[in-house]
N, C-alpha and C positions, 0 to 999 in steps of 0.2 A: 723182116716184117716190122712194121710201126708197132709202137707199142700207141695204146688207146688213152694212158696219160699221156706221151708225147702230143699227139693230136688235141686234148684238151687243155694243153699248157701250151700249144701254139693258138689253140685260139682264142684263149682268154690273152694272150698277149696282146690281139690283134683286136680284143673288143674295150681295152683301158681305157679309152677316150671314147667311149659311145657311153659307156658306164659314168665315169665322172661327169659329163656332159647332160645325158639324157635320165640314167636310171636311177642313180644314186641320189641325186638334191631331194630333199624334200621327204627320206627317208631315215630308217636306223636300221641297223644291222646288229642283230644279237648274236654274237657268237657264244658259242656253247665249249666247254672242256672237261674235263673228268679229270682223271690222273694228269699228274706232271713230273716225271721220272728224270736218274741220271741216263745219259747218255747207255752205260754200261748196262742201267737197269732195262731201261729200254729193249737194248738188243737181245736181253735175256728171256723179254716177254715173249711168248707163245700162244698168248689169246687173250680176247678182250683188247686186240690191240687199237681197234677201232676208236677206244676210248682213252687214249695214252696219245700222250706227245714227250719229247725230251726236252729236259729245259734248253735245250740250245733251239732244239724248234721256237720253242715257246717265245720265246726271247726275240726270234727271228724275225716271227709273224707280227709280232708288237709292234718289234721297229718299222716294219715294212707297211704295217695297216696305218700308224702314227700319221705316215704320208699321205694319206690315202682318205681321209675320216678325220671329224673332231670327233674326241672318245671323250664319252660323257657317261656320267653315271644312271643308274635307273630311276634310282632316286629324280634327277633332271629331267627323265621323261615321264616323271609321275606329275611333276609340279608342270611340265607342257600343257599336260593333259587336262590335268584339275584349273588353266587361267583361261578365261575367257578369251584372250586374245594368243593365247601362245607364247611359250618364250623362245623357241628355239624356231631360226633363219629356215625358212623353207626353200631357202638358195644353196645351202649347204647338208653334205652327209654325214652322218652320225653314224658312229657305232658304239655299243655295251659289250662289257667284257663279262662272262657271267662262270663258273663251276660248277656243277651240280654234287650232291651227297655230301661234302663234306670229308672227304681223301686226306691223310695225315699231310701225303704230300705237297698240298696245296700251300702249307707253311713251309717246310722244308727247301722244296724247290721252287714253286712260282714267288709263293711274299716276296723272297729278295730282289725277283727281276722287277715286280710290281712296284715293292718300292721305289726302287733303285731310278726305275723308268717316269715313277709318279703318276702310273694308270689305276684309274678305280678300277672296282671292279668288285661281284656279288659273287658270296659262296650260299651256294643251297644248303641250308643242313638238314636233313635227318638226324630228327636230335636225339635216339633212342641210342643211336652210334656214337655221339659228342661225349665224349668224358666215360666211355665205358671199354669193358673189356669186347664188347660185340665185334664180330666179323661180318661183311657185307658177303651174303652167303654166294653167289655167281663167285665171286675173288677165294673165296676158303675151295669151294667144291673144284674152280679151276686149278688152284694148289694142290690138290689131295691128286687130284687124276695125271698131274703132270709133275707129281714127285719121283726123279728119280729111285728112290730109297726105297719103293715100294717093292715086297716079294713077290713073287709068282703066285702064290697062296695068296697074297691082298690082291691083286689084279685080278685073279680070278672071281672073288668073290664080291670085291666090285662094280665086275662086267655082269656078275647073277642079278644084283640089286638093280641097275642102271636098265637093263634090257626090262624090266616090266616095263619102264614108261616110254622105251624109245620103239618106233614104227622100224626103223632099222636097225637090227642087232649089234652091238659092239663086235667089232673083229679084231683085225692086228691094232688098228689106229683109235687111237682115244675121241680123236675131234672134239676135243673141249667147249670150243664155241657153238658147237652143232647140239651138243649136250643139255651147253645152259640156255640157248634159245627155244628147245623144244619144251624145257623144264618151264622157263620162264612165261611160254605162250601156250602149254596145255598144260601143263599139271602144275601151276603157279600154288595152288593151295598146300601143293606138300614138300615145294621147295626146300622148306626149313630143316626138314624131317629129313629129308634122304639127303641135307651136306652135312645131317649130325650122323644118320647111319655111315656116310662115306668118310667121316673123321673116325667114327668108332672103329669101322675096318681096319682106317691106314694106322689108328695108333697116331693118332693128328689131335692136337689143342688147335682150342679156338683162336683168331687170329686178331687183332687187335689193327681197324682199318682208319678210325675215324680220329677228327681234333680233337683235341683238349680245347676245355672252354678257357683257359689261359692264353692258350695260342690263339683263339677265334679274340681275344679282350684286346691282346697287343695287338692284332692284325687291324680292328677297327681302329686304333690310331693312325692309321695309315690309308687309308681313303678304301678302307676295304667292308663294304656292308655285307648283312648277313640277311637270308632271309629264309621263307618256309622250304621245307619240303617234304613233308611229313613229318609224324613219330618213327617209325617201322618201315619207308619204303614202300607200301604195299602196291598195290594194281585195285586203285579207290574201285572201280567201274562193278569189282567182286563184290562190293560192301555196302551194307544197310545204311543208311540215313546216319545213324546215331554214332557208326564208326567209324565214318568216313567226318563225321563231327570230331569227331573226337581225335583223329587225326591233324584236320586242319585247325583247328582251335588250339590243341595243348602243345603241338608244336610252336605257335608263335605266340607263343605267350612266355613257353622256357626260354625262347631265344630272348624274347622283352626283357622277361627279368633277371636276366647274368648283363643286362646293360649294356648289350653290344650295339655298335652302328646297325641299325633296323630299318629295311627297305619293307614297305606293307606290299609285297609280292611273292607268287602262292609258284613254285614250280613242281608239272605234275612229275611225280614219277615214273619210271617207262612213259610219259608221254602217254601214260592211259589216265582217260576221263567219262563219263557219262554225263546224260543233263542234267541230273542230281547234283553231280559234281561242280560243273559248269557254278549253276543255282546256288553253291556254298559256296562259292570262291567268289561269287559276283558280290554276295553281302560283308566278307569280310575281307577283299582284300581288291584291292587297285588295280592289278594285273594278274593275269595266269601267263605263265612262259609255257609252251607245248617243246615238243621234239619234231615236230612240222617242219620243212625245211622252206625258207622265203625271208621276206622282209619287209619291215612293217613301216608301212605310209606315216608320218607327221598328224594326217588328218584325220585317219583310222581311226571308226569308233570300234573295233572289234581289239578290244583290251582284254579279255579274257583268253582269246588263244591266239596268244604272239608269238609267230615262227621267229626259228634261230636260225642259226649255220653250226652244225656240229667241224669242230676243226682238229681233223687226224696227223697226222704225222705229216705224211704227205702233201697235203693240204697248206700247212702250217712252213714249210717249207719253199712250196712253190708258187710265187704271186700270178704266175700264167693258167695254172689250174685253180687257184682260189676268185681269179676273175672269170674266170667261166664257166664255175658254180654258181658265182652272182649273177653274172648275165641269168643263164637258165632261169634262176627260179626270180629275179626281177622283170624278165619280161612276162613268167608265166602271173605273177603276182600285178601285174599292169593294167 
């Protein structure tokens, strides 16, 4: 039997020159990344991999979009936007390189390719994570439920805690990712609370996920800006006026003043938003990035929810499937 990526890596093969030709000019392309692991780290992961690439991925897709794209920074398409006449060729395709949250790894392993390549490129921060001991709770509670180490006596009374919020009971399989998606999209208010109960269980410290604002200072010398993405992470959409304020405001303000490369662009977290939201981002900030998948016309005045390309492993890898996820969503976005 065909596998159903072969089939979309043959016909993004066969759609390269419709794309460069027809869908691409006159556009940008925000790709989107999370993690950027070793190779070894990589294969160790067991969930959450959707948001993981290896840096030899990473490195791959660089070289191979490089051909394919002027890669420009966001910064470049704020200043498009803001001239009366345009700066950027409406003959030619653009793409932005972007991170979200603020991932240790993002220094570790992407910087060096970044530099090395001399691609921009934007890290999101949630800055509550920037320079602190905090754990991004999805990453701690996927750790605790897929550690090894655990006894029968912590499993057990894990699986007691966890089955209040899940519609299907824990059995033999953990499903981590099935775990934090139900956590993250019904019981988001008590997320926090039950990966501190499920560290207390395993006998688990908190795990330390995010930059140092050193590493985010050196990284701006390097064509690498930084911009919002909360204080905390949250899912703004839960939240009254005044903290959903208080979120986009004092986050780019910490970021202002540690004096890093500063892009004035707002990315929502989970890609959750409301009109409130919408309405706070339009007054203090040039663009909102979504997790929408597409791409955004030159002429587009819809700056506040600019679709990406989130780019997986696979993805990231295969230029035949990466063109025929652009096809889809440029013809759908046409």
């Amino acid at each position: 039997m065909i596998k159903r990526s072969s089939i979309k890596s043959w016909l993004g093969g066969i759609s390269q020159r419709a794309l460069q030709i027809h869908y691409l000019p006159g556009r940008c392309v925000v790709f989107t990344f999370h993690r950027v692991l070793t190779e070894k780290e990589f294969e160790c992961t067991h969930f959450q991999r959707s948001i993981a690439v290896s840096d030899v991925a990473l490195r791959h897709f660089l070289v191979g979009i490089r051909e394919q794209f002027n890669i420009i920074s966001l910064q470049q398409l704020i200043e498009h936007k803001q001239s009366s006449a345009g700066t950027l060729d409406p003959e030619v395709s653009y793409a932005c390189i972007t991170f979200d949250d603020g991932w240790y790894d993002n220094y570790t392993n992407a910087f060096p390719i970044l530099k090395e390549l001399s691609i921009p490129a934007t890290i999101f921060l949630s800055t509550d994570y920037i320079g602190s001991t905090l754990g991004f709770w999805w990453q701690q509670l996927g750790d605790t439920l897929l550690d090894e180490a655990l006894t029968a006596s912590q499993r057990e009374n894990l699986a007691m805690m966890l089955n209040q919020y899940l519609t299907t009971p824990l059995a033999n399989s953990w499903e981590a990712d099935r775990i934090i998606d139900t956590i993250k999209h019904e019981h988001y208010d008590h997320a926090q609370v039950i990966t501190e109960q499920a560290l207390t269980i395993a006998n688990k410290s908190s795990a330390q996920h995010g930059l140092s604002w050193s590493q985010c200072q050196e990284m701006s010398n390097y064509h690498i800006s930084f911009g919002s993405h909360s204080i905390s992470h949250p899912r703004l959409s839960l939240l009254p006026r005044d903290a959903q304020e208080h979120e986009l405001m004092l986050s780019k303000v910490e970021i202002t003043q540690k004096g890093l490369s500063y892009v004035n662009v707002f990315c929502y977290p989970y890609g959750d938003f409301n009109d409130l939201t919408l309405e706070l981002v339009k007054e203090n900030y040039d663009f909102g990035l979504t997790t929408k998948a597409g791409v955004w016309k030159l002429d587009s005045n819809n700056t506040m929810q600019v679709p990406r390309i989130n780019v997986h492993q696979n993805l990231a890898l295969d230029s035949g499937w990466l063109n025929y996820r652009l096809m889809r969503v440029a013809i759908r976005n046409t």
